[in-house]
C-alpha positions as CSV (number, residue, x, y, z in Angstrom):
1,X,0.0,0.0,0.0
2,X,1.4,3.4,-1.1
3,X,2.1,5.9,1.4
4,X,2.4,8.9,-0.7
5,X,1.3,12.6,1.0
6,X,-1.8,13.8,-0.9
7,X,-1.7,17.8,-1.7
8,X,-4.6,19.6,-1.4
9,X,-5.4,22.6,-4.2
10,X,-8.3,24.7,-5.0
11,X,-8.0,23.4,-8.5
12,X,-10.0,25.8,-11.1
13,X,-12.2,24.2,-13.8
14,X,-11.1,24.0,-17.5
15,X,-13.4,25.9,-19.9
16,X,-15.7,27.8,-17.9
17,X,-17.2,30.9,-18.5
18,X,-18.9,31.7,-15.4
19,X,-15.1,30.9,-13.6
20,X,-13.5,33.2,-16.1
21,X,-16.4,36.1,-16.3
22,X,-16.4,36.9,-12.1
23,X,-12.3,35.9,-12.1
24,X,-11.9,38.8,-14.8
25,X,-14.2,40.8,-12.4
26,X,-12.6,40.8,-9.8
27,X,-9.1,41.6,-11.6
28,X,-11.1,44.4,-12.9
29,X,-12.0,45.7,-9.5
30,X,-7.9,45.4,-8.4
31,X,-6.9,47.4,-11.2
32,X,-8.5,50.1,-10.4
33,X,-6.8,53.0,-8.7
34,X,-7.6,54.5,-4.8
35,X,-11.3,56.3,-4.8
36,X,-11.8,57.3,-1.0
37,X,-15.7,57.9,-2.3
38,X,-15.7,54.2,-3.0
39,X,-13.3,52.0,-1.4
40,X,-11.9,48.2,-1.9
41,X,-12.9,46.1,1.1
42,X,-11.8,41.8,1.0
43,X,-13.2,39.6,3.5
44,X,-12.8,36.2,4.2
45,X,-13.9,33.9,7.2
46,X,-11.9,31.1,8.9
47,X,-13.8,28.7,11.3
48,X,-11.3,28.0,14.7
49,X,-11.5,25.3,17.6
50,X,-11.3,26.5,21.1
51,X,-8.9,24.1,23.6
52,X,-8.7,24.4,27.0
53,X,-5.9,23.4,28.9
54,X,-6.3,20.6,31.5
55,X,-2.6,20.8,33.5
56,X,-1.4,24.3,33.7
57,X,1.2,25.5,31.1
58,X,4.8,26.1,32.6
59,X,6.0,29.0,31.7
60,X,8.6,30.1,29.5
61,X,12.7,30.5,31.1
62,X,16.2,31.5,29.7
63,X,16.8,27.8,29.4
64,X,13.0,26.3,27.9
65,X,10.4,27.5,26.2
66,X,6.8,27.3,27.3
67,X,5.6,24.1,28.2
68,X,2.2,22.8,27.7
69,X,0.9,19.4,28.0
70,X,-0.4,16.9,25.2
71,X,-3.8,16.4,26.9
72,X,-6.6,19.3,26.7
73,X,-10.2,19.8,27.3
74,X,-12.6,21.2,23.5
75,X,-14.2,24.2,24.4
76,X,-16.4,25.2,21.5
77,X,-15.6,26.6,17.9
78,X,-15.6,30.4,16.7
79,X,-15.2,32.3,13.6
80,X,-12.7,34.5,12.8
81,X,-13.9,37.6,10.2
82,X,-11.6,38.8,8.1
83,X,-11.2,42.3,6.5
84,X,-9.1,44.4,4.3
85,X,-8.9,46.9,2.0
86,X,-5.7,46.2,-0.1
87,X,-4.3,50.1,-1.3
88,X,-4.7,51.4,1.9
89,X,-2.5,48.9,3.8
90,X,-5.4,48.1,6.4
91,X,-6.8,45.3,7.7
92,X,-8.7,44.0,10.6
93,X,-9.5,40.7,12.4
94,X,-12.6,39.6,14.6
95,X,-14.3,37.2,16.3
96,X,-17.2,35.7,16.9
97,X,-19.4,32.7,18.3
98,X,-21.0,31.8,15.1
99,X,-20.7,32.9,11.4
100,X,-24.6,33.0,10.5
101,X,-25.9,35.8,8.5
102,X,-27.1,38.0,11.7
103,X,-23.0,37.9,12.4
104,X,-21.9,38.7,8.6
105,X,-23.9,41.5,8.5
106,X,-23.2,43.0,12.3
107,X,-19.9,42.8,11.3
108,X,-20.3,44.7,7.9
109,X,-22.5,47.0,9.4
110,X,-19.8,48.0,11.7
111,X,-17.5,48.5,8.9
112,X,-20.1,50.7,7.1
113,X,-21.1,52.8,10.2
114,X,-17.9,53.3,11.5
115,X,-14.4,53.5,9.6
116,X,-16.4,54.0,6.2
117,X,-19.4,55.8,7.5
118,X,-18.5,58.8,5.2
119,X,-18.1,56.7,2.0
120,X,-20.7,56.8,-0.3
121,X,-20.1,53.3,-1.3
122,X,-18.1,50.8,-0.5
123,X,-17.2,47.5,-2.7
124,X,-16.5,44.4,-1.1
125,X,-14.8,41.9,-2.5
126,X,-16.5,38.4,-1.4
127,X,-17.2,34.8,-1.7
128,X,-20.5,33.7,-2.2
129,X,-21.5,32.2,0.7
130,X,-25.2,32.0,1.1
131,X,-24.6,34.1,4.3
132,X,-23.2,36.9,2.1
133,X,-26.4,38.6,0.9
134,X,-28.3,41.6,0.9
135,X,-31.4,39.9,2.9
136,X,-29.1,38.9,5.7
137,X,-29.0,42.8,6.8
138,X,-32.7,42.6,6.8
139,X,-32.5,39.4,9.2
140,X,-30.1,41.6,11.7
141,X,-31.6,45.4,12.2
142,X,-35.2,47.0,10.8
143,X,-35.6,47.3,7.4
144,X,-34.9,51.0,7.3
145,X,-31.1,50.7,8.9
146,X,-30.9,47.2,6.6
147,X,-31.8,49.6,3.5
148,X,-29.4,52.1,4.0
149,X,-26.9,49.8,4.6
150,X,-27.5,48.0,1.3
151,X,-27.8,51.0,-0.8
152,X,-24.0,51.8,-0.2
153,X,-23.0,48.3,-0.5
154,X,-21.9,46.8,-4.2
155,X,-20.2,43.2,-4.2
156,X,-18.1,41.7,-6.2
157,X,-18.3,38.0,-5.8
158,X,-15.0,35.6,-6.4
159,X,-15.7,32.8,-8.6
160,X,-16.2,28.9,-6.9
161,X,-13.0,27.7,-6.9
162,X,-11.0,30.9,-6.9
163,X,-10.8,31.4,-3.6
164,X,-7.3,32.6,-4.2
165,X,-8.1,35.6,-6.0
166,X,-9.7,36.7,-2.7
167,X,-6.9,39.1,-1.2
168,X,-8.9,38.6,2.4
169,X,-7.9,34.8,2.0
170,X,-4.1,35.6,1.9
171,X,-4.4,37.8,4.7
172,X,-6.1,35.1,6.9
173,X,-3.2,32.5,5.8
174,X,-0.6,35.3,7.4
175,X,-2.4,35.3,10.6
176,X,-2.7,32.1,10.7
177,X,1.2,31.5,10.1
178,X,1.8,34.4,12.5
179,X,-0.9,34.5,15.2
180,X,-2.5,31.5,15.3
181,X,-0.6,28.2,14.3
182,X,0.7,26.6,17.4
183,X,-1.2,27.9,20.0
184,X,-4.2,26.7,22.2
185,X,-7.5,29.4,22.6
186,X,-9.7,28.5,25.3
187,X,-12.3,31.3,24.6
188,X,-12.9,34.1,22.2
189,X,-12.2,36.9,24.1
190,X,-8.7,35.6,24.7
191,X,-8.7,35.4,20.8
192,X,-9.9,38.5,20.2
193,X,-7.4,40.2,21.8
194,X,-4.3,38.1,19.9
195,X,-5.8,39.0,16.8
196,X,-6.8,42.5,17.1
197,X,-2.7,42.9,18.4
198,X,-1.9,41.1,15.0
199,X,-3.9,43.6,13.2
200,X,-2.5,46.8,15.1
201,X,1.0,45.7,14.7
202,X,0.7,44.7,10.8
203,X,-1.3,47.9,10.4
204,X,1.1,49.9,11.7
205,X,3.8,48.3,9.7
206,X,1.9,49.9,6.9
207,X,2.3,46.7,5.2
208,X,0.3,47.3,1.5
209,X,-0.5,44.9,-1.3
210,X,1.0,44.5,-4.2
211,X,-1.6,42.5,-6.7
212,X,0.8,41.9,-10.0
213,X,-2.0,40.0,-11.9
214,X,-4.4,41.7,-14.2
215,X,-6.7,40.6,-16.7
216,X,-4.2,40.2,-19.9
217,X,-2.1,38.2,-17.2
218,X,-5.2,35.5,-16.8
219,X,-5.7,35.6,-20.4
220,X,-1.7,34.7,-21.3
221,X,-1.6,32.5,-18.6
222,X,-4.7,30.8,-17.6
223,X,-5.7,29.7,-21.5
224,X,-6.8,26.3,-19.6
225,X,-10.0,28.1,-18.0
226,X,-10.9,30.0,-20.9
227,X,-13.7,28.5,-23.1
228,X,-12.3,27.5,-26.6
229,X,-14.5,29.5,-29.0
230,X,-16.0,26.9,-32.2
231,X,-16.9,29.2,-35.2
């Protein structure tokens, strides 16, 4: 019997136009330069399991690291929301107990009504996730606050499959690598707080992104996902 590792991919299909119509959409929407009127927003989610320790951790000294036993205790899952707009060099990470609609859309609204409550519109830049809707503002405040909040939301939704053209996704895989990886959480306000440091300290690292592929790029070099045209 073969022992062989199995890598896992998001694999995109081969000659399909719905793939290649919202991939070129999105590329569309990087391209285009900084409007403060309208901004770029990414957000991705990433599910987490809480662990709580069952013999107390012994603490870190000159001569060991941290020490923390094999055996531990589940304590519940969380999700953590994240959010960034790519040409400004921002993002931020949250959490919270579930990732239904009613939480999607608290945590959009927050966006909206607080750093982008002067923005006419904003564009986010999102998976489509049947949480990911307009109706889901209408399931979380009265429909007059859900309609305002709609009316200066557009989306632009990455294709199945192409995750990875969702700049929210790379983000979270940084976090994860930095923040996250390696570490027990027994509860989400302890998480909370080690991700919203993450945030502050990348934010104020001014780290921006650079996003090097545009539409001609997919075209030259993605010919497998294009639909072959019979005339």
């Amino acid at each position: 019997m073969s022992n062989r590792k199995i890598e896992y991919w998001v694999i995109p299909p081969e000659a399909n136009s719905e793939f290649v119509a919202q991939m070129e959409e999105v590329l569309d929407v990087y391209a285009r330069p900084y409007d403060a009127s309208c901004p770029v927003i990414c957000m991705d989610e990433q599910p987490i399991q809480f662990h709580k320790e069952i013999i107390q951790p012994i603490e870190a000294t000159v001569k060991h690291p941290k020490r923390v036993d094999y055996e531990y205790e589940r304590a519940g899952t969380a999700s953590i929301f994240m959010f960034t707009e790519p040409l400004s060099g921002w993002r931020q990470a949250t959490a919270r107990a579930r990732r239904t609609k009613v939480d999607w859309a608290i945590e959009v609204a927050a966006l909206l009504e607080g750093r982008y409550a002067k923005c006419e519109q904003v564009l986010l830049v999102c998976d489509n996730l049947n949480t990911h809707t307009k109706g889901a503002f209408y399931e979380a405040f009265e429909p007059e606050r859900a309609r305002q909040l709609v009316r200066r939301l557009q989306f632009c939704h990455t294709p199945k499959h192409g995750s990875w053209l969702n700049i929210a996704e790379n983000e979270l895989s940084a976090m994860t690598r930095q923040c996250v990886d390696g570490r027990r959480f027994g509860d989400i306000d302890t998480l909370r707080d080690e991700i919203a440091a993450w945030s502050t300290d990348i934010n104020n690292a001014q780290r921006g992104v650079d996003w090097q592929m545009k539409v001609d790029d997919a075209r030259s070099k993605l010919t497998s996902v294009y639909p072959k045209i019979k005339l």
